[in-house]
C-alpha positions as CSV (number, residue, x, y, z in Angstrom):
1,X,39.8,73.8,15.4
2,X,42.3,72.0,13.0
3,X,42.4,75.4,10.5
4,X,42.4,77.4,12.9
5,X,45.4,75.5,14.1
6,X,47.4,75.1,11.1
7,X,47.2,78.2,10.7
8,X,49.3,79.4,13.5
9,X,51.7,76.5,12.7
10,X,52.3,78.3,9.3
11,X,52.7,81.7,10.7
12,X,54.6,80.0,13.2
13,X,56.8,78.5,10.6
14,X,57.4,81.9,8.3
15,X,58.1,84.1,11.7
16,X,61.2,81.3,12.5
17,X,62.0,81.8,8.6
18,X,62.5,85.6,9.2
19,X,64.6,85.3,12.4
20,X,67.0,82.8,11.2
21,X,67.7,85.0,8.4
22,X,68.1,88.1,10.3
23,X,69.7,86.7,14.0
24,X,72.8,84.8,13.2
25,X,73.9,84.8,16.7
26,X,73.0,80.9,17.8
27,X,72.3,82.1,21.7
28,X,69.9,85.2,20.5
29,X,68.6,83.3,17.7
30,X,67.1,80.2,20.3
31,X,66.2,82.8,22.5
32,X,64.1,84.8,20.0
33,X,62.9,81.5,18.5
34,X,61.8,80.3,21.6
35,X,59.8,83.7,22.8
36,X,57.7,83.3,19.1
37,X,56.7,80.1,20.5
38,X,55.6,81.0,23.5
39,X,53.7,83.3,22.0
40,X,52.0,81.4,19.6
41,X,51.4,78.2,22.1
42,X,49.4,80.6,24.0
43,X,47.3,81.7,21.6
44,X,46.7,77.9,20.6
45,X,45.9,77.4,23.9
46,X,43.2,79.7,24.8
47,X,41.7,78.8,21.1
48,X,41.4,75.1,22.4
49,X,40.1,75.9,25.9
50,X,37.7,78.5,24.8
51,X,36.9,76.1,21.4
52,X,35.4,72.6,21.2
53,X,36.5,69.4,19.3
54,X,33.8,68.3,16.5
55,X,34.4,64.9,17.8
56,X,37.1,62.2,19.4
57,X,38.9,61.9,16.1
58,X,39.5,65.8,16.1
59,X,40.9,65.4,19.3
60,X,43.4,62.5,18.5
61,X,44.7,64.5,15.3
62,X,45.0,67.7,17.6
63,X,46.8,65.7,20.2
64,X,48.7,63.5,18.5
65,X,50.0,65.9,15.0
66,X,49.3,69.1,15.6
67,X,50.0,70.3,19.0
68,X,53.5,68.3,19.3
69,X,55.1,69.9,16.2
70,X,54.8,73.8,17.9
71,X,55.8,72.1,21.5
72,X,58.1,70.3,19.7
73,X,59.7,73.6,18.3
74,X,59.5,75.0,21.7
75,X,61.5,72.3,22.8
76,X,63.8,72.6,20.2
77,X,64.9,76.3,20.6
78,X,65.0,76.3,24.6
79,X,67.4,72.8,24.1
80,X,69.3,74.5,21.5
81,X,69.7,77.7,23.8
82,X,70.7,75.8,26.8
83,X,73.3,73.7,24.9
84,X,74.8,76.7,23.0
85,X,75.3,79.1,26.4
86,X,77.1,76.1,28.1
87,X,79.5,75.0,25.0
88,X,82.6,74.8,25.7
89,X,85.2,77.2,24.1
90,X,88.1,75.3,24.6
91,X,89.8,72.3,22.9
92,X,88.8,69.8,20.0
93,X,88.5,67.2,22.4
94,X,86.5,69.3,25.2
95,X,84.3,70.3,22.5
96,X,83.8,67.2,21.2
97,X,82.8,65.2,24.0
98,X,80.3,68.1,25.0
99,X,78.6,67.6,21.9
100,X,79.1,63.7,22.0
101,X,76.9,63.7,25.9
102,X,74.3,65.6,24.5
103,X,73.8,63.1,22.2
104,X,73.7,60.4,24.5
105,X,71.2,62.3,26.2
106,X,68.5,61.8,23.3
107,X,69.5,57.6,23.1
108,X,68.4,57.4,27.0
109,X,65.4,58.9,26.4
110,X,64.9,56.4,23.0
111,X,65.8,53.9,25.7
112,X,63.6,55.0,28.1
113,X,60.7,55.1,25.6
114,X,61.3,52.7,22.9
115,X,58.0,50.4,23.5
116,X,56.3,54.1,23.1
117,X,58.7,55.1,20.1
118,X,57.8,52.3,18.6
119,X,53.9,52.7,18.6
120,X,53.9,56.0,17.4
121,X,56.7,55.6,14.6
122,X,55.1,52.0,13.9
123,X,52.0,54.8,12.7
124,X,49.8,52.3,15.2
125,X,46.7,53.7,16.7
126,X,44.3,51.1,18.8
127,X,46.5,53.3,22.4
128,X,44.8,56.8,20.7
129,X,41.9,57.2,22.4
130,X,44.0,56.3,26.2
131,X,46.9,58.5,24.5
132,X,45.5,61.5,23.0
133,X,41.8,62.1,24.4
134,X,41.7,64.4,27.6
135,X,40.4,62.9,30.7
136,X,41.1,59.8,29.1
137,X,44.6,58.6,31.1
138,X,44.8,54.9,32.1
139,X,47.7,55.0,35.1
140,X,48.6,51.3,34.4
141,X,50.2,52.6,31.0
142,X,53.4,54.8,31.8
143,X,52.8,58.8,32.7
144,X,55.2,60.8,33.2
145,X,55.0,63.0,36.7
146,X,55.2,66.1,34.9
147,X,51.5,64.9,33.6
148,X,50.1,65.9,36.7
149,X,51.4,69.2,36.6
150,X,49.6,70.2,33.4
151,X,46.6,71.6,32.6
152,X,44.0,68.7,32.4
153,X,41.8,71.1,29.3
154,X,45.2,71.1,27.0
155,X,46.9,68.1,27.9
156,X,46.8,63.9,27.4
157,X,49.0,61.7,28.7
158,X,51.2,61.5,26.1
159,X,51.1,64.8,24.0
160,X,54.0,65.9,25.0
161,X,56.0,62.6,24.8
162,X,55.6,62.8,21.2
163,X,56.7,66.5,21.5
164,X,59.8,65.6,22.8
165,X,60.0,62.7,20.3
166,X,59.8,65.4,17.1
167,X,62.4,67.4,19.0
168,X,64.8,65.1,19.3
169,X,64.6,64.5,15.8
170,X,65.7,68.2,15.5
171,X,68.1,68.1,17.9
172,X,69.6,64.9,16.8
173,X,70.0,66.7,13.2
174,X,71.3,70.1,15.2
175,X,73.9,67.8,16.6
176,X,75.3,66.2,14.0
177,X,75.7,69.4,12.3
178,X,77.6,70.5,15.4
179,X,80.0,67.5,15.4
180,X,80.9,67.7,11.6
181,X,81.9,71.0,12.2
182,X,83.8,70.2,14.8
183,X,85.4,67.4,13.0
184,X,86.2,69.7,9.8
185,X,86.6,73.1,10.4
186,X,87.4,73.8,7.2
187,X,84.0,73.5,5.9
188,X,83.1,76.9,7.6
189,X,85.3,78.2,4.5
190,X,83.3,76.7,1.7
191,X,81.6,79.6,0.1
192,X,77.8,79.3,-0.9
193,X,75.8,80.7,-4.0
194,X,74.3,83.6,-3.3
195,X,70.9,82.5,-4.1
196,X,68.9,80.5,-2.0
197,X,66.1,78.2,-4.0
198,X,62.5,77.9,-2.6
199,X,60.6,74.8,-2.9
200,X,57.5,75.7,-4.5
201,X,55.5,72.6,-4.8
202,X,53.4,70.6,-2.2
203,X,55.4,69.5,0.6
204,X,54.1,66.1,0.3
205,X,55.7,65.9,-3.3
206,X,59.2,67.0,-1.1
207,X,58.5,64.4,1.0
208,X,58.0,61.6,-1.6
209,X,61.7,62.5,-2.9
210,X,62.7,62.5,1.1
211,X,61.9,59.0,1.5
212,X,62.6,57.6,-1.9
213,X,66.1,59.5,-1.7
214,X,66.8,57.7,2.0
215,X,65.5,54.2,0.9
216,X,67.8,53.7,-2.4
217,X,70.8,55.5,-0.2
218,X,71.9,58.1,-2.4
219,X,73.6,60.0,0.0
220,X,76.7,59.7,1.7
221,X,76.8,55.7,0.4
222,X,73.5,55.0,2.4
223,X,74.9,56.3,5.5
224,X,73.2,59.3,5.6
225,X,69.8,59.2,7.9
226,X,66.7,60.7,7.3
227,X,66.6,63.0,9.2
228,X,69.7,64.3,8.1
229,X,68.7,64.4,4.5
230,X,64.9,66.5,6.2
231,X,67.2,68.6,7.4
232,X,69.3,69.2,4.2
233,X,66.0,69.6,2.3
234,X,64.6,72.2,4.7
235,X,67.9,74.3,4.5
236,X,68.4,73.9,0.8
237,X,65.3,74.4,-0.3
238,X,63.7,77.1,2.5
239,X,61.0,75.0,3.4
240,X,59.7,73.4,6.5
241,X,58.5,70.0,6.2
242,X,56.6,69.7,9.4
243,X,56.1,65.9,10.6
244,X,57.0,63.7,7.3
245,X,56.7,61.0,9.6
246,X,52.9,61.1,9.2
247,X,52.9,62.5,6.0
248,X,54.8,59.1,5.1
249,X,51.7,57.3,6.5
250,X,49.7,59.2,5.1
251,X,51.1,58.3,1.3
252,X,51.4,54.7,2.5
253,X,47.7,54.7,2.9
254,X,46.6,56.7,-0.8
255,X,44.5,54.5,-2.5
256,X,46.3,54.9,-5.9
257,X,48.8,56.7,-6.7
258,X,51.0,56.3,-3.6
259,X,54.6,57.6,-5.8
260,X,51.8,60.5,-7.2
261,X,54.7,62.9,-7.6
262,X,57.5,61.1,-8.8
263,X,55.0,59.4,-11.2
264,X,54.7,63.4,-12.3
265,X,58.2,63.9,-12.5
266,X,58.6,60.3,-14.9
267,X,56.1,61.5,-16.9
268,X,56.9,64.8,-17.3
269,X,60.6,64.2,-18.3
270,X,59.6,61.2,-20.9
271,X,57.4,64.1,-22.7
272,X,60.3,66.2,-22.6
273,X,62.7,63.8,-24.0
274,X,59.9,62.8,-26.7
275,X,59.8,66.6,-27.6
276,X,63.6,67.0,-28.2
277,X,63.0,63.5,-30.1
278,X,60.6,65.4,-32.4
279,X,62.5,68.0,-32.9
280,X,65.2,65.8,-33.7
């Protein structure tokens, strides 16, 4: 069930690739975005209706990783769309404050949610099996109404939260692209190479710089926030880092070898100096 799943995230993931670089229109873009998703959460769908779990613990990881990063996408792209048909054409100011109350929008629901934001970004999991088994919903924890709308064989109680959680990360991101354009409209001018980079290696090796980058604040003095930097990584480097969030646990809990990749990179760059050494 998990390959089978990861599987449509990655075609997923290359079919976004190909529209951003073909639809440059924001509105047609979302929309177009948002129809592949719908597409492919249906297909994931029937596969986990018509499939079975090996066990609880398949369940959890379906429910808690996997499904949220498509809905999340989903989210995303119909957000996106809805915000972009509605912007305002006029002044700095009008456009400005637009931007500035959809922003807001994503700190009430932090507000809203932060003993929940804090369980799932705290990488806790003793809620899981009330969280993200079906059929397993305890109504003295929070649900959300729309829970009983959805369909009991693909949903949990709080699937979708953490959807919504991943897609405010992206929309935050979105956002803050949107004001800084806003606030320096001259950046539009800034020509770029030609050439765009591909990050060949592991993501999880992209993800090691991510975090190592964000904690010793080489960006913008510090200021910059990690999702920001994600972001900047994804565009730079035409990947898609799915949910470094729990790739980040998941290094935190290696064994050895936690910095594996930067270790590499230490390594690899003492050799090269001790060649140009021998060469002299």
């Amino acid at each position: 069930m998990i390959e089978g799943t990861r599987k449509l995230l990655c075609k997923l993931e290359g079919r976004i690739k190909e529209i951003q670089q073909s639809i440059h229109d924001p509105i047609k873009n979302a929309e177009a975005c948002v129809l592949l998703c719908l597409e492919i959460h249906t297909k994931l769908k029937n596969e986990i209706i018509n499939g079975r779990f090996i066990s609880d613990a398949e369940e959890i990881e379906f429910f808690r990783y996997w499904k949220p990063q498509l809905v999340s996408k989903l989210i995303f792209y119909a957000r996106v769309n809805k915000i972009e048909l509605r912007k305002p054409n006029g002044s700095y100011k009008e456009r400005k404050k637009y931007l500035l109350t959809e922003m807001a929008k994503l700190k009430l629901f932090f507000d809203d949610n932060q003993d929940f934001y804090r369980y799932y970004r705290g990488g806790f999991t003793y809620l899981d099996h009330k969280y993200f088994l079906r059929g397993k919903q305890d109504i003295q924890i929070t649900i959300d109404s729309y829970f009983f709308d959805t369909d009991p064989q693909y949903s949990t109680s709080h699937d979708f939260k953490v959807a919504e959680i991943l897609a405010n990360d992206l929309l935050q991101t979105y956002l803050e692209q949107e004001l800084h354009t806003v606030d320096n409209p001259q950046a539009l001018s800034h020509s770029a190479p030609s050439y765009k980079l591909t990050w060949t290696e592991h993501k999880t090796a992209l993800t090691e710089l991510l975090y190592a980058f964000h904690t010793h604040g080489v960006f913008e003095n510090g200021k910059a926030d990690l999702n920001q930097i994600a972001s900047y990584f994804e565009t730079v480097f035409n990947v898609d880092l799915g949910d470094y969030y729990r790739t980040f646990i998941e290094l935190r809990l290696r064994k050895t070898g936690r910095t594996k990749f930067i270790d590499v990179l230490r390594n690899s760059l003492h050799k090269r100096m001790d060649d140009a050494e021998d060469r002299g």
